[in-house]
mmCIF file of the N, C-alpha and C atoms, coordinates in Angstrom:
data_MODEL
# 
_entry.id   MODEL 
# 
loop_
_atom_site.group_PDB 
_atom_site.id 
_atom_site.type_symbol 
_atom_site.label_atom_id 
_atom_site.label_alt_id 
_atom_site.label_comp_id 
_atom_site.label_asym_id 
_atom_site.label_entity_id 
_atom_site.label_seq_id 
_atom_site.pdbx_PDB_ins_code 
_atom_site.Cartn_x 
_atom_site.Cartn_y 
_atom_site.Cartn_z 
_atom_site.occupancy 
_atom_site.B_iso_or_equiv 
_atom_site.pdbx_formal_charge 
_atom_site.auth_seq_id 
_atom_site.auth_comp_id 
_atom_site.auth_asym_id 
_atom_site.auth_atom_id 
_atom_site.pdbx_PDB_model_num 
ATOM 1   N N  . UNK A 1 1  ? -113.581 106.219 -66.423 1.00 0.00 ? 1  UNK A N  1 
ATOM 2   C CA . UNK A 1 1  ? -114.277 106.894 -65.348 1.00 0.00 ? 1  UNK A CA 1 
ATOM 3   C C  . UNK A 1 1  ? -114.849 105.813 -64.418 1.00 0.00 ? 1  UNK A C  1 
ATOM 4   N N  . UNK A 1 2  ? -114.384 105.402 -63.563 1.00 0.00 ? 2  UNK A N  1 
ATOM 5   C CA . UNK A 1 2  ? -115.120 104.842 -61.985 1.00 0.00 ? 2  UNK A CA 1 
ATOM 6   C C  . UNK A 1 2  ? -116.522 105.274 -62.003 1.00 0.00 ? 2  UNK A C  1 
ATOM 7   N N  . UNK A 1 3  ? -117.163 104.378 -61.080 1.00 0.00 ? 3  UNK A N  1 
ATOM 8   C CA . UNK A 1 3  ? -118.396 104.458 -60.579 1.00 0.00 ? 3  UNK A CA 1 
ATOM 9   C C  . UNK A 1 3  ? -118.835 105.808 -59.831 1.00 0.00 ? 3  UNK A C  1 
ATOM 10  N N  . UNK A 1 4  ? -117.975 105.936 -58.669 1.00 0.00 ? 4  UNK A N  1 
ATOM 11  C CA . UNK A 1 4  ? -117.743 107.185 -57.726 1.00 0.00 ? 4  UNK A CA 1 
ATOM 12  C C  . UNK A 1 4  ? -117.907 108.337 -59.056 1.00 0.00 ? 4  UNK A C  1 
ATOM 13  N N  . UNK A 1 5  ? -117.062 108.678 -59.296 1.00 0.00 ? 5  UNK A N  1 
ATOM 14  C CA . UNK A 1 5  ? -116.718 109.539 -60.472 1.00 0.00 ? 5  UNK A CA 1 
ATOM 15  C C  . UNK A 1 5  ? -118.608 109.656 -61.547 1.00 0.00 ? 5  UNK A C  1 
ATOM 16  N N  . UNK A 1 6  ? -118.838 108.673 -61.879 1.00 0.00 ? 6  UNK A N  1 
ATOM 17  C CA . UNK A 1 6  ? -120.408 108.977 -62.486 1.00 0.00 ? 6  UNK A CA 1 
ATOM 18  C C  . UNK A 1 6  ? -121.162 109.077 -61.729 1.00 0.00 ? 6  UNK A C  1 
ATOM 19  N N  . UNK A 1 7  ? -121.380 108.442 -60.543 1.00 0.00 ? 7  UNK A N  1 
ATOM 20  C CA . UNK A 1 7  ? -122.725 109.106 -59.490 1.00 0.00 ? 7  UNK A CA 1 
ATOM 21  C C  . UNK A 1 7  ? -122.433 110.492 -58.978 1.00 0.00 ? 7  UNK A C  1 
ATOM 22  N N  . UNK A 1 8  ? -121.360 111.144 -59.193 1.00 0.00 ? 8  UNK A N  1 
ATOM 23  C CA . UNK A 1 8  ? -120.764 112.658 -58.694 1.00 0.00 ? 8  UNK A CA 1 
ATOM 24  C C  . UNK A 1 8  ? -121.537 113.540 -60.396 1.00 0.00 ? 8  UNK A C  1 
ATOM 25  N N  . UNK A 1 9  ? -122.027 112.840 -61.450 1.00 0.00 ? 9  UNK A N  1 
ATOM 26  C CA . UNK A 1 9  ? -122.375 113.553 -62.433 1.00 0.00 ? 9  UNK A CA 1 
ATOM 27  C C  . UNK A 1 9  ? -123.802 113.778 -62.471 1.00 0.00 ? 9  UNK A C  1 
ATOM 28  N N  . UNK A 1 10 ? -124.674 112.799 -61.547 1.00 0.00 ? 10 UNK A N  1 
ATOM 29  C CA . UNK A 1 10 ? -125.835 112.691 -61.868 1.00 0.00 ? 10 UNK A CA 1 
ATOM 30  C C  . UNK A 1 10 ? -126.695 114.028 -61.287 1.00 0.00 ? 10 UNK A C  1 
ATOM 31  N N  . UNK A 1 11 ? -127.432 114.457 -61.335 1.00 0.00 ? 11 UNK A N  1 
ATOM 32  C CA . UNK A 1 11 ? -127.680 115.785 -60.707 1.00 0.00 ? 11 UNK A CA 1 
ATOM 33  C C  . UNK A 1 11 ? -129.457 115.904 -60.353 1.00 0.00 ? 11 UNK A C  1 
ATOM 34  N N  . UNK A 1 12 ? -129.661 115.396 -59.383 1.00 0.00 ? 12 UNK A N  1 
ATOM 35  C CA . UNK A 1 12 ? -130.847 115.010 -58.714 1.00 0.00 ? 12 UNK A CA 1 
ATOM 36  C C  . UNK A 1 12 ? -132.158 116.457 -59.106 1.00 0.00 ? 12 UNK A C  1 
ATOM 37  N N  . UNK A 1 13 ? -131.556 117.288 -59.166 1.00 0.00 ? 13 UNK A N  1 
ATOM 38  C CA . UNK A 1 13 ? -132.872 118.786 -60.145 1.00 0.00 ? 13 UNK A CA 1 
ATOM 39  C C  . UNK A 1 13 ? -133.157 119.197 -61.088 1.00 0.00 ? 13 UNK A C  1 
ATOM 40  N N  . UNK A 1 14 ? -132.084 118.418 -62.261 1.00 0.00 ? 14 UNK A N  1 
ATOM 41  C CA . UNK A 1 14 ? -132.915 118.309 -63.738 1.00 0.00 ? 14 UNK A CA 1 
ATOM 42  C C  . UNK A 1 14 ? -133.723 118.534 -63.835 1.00 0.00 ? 14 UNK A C  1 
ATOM 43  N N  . UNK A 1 15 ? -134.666 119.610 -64.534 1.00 0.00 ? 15 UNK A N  1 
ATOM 44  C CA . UNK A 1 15 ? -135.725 119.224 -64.611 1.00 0.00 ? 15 UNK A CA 1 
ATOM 45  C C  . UNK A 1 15 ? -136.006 118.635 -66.562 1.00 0.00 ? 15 UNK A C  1 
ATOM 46  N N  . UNK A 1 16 ? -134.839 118.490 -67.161 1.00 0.00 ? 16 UNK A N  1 
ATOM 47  C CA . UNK A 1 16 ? -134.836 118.017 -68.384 1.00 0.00 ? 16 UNK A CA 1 
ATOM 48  C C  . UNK A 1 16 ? -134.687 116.757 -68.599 1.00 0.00 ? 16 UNK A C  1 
ATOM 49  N N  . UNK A 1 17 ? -133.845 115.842 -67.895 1.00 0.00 ? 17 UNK A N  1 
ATOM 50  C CA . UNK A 1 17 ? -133.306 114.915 -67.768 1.00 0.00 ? 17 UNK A CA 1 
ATOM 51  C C  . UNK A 1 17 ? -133.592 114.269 -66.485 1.00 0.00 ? 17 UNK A C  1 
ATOM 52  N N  . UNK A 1 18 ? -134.854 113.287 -66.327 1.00 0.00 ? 18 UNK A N  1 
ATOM 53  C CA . UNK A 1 18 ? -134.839 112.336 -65.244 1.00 0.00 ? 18 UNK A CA 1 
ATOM 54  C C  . UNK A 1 18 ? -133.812 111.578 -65.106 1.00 0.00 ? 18 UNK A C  1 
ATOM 55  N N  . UNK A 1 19 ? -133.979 111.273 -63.385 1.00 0.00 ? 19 UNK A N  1 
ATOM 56  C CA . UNK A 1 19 ? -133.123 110.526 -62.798 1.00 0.00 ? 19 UNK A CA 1 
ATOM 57  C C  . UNK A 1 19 ? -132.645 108.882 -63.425 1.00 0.00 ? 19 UNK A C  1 
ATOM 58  N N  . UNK A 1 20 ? -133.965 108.173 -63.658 1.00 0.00 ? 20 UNK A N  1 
ATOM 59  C CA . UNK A 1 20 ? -133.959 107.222 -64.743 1.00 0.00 ? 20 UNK A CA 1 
ATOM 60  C C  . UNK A 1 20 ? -133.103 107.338 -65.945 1.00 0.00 ? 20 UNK A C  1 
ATOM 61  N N  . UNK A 1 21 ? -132.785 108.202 -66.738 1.00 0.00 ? 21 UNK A N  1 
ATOM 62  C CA . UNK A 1 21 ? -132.555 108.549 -67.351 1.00 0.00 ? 21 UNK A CA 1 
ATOM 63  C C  . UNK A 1 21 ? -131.030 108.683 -67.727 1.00 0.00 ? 21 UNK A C  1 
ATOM 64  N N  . UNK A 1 22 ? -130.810 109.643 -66.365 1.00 0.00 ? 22 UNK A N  1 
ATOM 65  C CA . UNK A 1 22 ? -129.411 109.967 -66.419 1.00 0.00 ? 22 UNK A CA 1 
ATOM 66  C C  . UNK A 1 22 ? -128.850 108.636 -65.857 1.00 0.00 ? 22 UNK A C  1 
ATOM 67  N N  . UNK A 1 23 ? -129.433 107.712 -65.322 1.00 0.00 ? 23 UNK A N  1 
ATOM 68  C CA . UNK A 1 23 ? -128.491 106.652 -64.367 1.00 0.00 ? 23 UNK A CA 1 
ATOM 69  C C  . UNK A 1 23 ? -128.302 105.439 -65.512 1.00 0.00 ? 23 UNK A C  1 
ATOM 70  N N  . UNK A 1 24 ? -129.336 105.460 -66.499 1.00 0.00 ? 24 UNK A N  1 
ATOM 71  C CA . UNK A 1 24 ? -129.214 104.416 -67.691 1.00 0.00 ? 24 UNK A CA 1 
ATOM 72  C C  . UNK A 1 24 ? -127.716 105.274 -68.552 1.00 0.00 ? 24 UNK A C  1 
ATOM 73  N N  . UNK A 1 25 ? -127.718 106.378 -68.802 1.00 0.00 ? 25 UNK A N  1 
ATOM 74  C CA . UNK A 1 25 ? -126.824 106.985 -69.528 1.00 0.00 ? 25 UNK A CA 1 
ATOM 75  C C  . UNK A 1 25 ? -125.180 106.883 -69.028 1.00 0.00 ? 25 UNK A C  1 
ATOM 76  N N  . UNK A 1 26 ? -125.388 106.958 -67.686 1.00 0.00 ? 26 UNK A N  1 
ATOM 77  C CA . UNK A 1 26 ? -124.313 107.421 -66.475 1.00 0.00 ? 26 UNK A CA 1 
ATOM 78  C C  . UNK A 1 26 ? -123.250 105.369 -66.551 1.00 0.00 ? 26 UNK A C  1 
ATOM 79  N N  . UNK A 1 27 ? -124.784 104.199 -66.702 1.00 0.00 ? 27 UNK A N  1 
ATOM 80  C CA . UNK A 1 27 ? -124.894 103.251 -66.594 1.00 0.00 ? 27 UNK A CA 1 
ATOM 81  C C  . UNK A 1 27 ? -123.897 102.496 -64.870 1.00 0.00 ? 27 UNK A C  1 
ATOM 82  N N  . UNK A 1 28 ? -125.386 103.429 -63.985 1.00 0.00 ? 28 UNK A N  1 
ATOM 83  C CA . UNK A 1 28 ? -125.320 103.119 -62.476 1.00 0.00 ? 28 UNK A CA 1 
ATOM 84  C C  . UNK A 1 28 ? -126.334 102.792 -62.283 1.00 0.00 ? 28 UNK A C  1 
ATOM 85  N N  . UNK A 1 29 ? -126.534 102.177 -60.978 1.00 0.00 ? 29 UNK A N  1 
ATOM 86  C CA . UNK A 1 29 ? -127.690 101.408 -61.003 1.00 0.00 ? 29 UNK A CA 1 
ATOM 87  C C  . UNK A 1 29 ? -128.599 102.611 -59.851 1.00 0.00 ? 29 UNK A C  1 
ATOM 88  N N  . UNK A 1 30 ? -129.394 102.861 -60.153 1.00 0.00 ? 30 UNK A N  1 
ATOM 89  C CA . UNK A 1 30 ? -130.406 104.111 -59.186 1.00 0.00 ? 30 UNK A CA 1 
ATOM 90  C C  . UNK A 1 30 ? -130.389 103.832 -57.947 1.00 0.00 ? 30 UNK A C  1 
ATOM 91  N N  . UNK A 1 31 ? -130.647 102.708 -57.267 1.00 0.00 ? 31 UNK A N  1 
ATOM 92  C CA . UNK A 1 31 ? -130.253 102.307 -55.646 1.00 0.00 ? 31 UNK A CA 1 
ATOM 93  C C  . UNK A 1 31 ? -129.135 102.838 -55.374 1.00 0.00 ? 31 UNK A C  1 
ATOM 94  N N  . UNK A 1 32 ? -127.906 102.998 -56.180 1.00 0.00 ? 32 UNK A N  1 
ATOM 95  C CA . UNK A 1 32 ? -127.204 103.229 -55.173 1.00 0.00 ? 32 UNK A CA 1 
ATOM 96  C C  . UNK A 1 32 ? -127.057 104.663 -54.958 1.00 0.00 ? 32 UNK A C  1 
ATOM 97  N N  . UNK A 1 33 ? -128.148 105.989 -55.954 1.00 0.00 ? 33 UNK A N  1 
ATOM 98  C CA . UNK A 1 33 ? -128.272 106.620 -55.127 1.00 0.00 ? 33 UNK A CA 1 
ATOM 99  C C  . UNK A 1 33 ? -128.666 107.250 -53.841 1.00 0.00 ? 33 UNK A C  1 
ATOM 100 N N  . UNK A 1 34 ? -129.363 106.322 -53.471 1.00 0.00 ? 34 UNK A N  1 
ATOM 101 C CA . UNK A 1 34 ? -130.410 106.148 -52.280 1.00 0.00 ? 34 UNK A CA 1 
ATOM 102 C C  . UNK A 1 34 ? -129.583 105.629 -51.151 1.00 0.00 ? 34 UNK A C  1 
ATOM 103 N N  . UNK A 1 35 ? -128.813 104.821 -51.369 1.00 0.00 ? 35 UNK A N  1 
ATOM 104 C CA . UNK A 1 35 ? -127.900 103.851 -50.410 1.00 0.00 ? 35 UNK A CA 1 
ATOM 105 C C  . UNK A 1 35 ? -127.341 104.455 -49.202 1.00 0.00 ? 35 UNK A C  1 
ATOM 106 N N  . UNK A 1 36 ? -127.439 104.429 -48.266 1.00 0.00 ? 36 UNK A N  1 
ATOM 107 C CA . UNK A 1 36 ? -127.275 105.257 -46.855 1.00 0.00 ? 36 UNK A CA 1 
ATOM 108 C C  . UNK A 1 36 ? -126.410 104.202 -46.011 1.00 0.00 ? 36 UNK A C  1 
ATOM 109 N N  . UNK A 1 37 ? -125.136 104.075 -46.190 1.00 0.00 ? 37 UNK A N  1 
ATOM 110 C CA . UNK A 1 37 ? -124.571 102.628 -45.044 1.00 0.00 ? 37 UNK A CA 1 
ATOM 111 C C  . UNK A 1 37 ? -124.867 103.054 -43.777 1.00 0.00 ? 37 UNK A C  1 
ATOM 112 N N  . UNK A 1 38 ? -125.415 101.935 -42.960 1.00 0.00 ? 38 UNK A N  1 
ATOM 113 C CA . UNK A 1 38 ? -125.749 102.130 -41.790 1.00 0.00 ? 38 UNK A CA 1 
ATOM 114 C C  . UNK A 1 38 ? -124.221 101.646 -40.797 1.00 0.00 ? 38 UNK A C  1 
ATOM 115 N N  . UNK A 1 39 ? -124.538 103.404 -40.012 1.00 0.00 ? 39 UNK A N  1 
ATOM 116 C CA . UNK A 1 39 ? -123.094 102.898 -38.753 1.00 0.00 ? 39 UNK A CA 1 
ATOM 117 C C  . UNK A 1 39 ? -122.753 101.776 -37.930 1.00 0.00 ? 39 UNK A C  1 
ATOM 118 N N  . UNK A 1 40 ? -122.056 101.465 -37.833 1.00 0.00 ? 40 UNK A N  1 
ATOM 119 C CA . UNK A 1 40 ? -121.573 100.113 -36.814 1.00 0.00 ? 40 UNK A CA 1 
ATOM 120 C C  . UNK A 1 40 ? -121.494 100.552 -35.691 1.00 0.00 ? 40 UNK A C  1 
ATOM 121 N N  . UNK A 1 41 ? -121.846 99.393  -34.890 1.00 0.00 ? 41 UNK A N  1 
ATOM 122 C CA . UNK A 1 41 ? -122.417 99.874  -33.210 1.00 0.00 ? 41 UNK A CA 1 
ATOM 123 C C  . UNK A 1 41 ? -120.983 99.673  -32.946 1.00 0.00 ? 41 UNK A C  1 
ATOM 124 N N  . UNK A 1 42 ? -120.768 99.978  -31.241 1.00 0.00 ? 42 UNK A N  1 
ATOM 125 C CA . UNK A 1 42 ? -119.744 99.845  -30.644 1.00 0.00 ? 42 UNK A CA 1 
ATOM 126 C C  . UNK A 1 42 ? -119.436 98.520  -30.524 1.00 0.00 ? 42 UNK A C  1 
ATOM 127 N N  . UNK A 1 43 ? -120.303 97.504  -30.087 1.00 0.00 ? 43 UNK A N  1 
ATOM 128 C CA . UNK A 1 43 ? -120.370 96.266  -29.839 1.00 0.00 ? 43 UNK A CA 1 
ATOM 129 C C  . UNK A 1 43 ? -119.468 95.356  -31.253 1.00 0.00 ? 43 UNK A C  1 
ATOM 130 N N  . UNK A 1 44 ? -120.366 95.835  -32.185 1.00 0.00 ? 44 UNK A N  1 
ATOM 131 C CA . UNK A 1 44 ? -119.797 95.334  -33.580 1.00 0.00 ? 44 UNK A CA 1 
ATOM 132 C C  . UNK A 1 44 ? -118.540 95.432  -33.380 1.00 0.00 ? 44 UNK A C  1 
ATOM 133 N N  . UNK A 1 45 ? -118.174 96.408  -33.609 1.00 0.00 ? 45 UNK A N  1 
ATOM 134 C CA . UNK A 1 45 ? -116.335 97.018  -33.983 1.00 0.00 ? 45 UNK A CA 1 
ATOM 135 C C  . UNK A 1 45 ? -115.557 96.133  -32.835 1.00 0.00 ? 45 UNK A C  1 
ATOM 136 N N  . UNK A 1 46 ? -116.086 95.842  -31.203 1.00 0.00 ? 46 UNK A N  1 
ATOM 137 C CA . UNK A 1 46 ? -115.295 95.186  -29.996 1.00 0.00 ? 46 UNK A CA 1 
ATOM 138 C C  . UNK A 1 46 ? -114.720 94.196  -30.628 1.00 0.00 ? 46 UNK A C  1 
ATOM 139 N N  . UNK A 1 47 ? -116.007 93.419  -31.160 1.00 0.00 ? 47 UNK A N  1 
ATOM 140 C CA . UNK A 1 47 ? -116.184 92.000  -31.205 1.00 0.00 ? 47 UNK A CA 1 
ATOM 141 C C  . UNK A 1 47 ? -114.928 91.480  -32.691 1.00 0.00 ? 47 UNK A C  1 
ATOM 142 N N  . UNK A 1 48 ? -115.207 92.338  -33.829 1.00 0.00 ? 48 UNK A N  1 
ATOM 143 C CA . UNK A 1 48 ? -114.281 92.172  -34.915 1.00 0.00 ? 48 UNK A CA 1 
ATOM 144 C C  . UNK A 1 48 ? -113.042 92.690  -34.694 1.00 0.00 ? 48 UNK A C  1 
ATOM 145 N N  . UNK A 1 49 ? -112.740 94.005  -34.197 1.00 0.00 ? 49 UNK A N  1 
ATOM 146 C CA . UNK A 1 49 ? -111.383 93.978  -33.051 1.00 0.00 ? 49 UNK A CA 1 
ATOM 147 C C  . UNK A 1 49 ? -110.858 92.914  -32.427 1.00 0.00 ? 49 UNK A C  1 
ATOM 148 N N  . UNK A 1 50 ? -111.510 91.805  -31.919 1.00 0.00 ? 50 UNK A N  1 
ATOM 149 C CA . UNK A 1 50 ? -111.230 91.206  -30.886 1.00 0.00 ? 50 UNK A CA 1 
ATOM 150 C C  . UNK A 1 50 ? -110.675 89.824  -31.980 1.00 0.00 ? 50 UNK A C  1 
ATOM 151 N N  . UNK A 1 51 ? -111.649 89.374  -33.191 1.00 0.00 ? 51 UNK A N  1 
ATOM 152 C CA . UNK A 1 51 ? -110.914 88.734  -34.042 1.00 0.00 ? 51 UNK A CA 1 
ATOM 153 C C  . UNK A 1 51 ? -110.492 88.740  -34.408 1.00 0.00 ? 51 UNK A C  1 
ATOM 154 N N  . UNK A 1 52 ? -109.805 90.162  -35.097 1.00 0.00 ? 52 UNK A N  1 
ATOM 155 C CA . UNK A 1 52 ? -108.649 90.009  -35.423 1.00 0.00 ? 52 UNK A CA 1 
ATOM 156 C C  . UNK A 1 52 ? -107.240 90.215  -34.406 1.00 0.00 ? 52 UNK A C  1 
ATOM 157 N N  . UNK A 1 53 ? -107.569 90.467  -33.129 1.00 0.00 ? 53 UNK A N  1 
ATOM 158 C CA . UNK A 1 53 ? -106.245 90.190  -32.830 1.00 0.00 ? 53 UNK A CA 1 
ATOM 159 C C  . UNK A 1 53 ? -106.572 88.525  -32.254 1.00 0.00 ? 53 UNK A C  1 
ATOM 160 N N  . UNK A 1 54 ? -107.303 87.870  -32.082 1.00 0.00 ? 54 UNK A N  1 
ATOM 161 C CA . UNK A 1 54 ? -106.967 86.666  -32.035 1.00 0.00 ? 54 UNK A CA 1 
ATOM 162 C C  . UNK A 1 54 ? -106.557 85.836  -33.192 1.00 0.00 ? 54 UNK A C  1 
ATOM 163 N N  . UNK A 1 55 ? -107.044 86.249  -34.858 1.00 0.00 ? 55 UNK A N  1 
ATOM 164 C CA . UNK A 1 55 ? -106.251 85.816  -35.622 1.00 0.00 ? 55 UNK A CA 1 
ATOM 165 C C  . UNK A 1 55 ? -105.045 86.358  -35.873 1.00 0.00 ? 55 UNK A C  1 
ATOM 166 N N  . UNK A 1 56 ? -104.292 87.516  -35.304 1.00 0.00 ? 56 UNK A N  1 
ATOM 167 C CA . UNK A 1 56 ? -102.869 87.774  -35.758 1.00 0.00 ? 56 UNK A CA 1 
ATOM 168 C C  . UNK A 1 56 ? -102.004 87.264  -34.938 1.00 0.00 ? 56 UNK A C  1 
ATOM 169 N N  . UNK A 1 57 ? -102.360 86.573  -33.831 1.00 0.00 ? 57 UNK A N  1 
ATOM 170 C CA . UNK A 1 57 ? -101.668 85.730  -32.472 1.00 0.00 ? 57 UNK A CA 1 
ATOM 171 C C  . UNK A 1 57 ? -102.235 84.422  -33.167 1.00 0.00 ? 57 UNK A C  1 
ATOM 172 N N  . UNK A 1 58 ? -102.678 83.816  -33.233 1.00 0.00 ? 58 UNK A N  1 
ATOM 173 C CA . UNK A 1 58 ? -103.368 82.575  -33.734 1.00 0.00 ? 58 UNK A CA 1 
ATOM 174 C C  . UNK A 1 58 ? -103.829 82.331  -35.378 1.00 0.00 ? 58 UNK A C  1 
ATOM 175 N N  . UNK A 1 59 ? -102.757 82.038  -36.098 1.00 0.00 ? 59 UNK A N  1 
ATOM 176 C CA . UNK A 1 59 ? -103.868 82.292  -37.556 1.00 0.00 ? 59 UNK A CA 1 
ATOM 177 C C  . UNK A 1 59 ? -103.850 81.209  -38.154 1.00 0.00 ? 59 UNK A C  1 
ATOM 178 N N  . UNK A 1 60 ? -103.233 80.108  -37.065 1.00 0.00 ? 60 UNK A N  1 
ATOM 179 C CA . UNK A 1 60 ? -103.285 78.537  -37.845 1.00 0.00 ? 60 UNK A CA 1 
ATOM 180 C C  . UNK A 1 60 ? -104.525 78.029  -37.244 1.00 0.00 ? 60 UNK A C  1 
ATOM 181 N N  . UNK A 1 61 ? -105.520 78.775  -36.419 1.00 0.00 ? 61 UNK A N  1 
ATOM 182 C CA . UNK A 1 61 ? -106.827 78.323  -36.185 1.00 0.00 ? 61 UNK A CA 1 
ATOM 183 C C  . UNK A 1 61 ? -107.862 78.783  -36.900 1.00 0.00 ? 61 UNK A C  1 
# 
């Protein structure tokens, strides 16, 4: 069973089984239920767009 796959088991309204609990059992680490990736700006994406097509024209630099 994957990681994905055990944080899909953990069930945040227990009221028998804390969260602590289930994530020691599950053996995930509790942050990453919390973990929210933050979106990439437009700027970001230009700029790494832009390296990689200068490394697929250029990749001995």
């Amino acid at each position: 069973m994957n990681r994905s796959e055990r944080l899909a088991l953990v069930d945040h309204d227990d009221p028998v089984l804390p969260l602590v609990a289930q994530c020691r059992l599950l053996k995930v680490a509790r942050s990453t239920l919390y973990y929210r990736p933050a979106p990439m700006s437009a700027d970001d994406l230009a700029v790494m767009r832009r390296m990689d097509e200068l490394h697929s024209a250029l990749p001995f630099y």
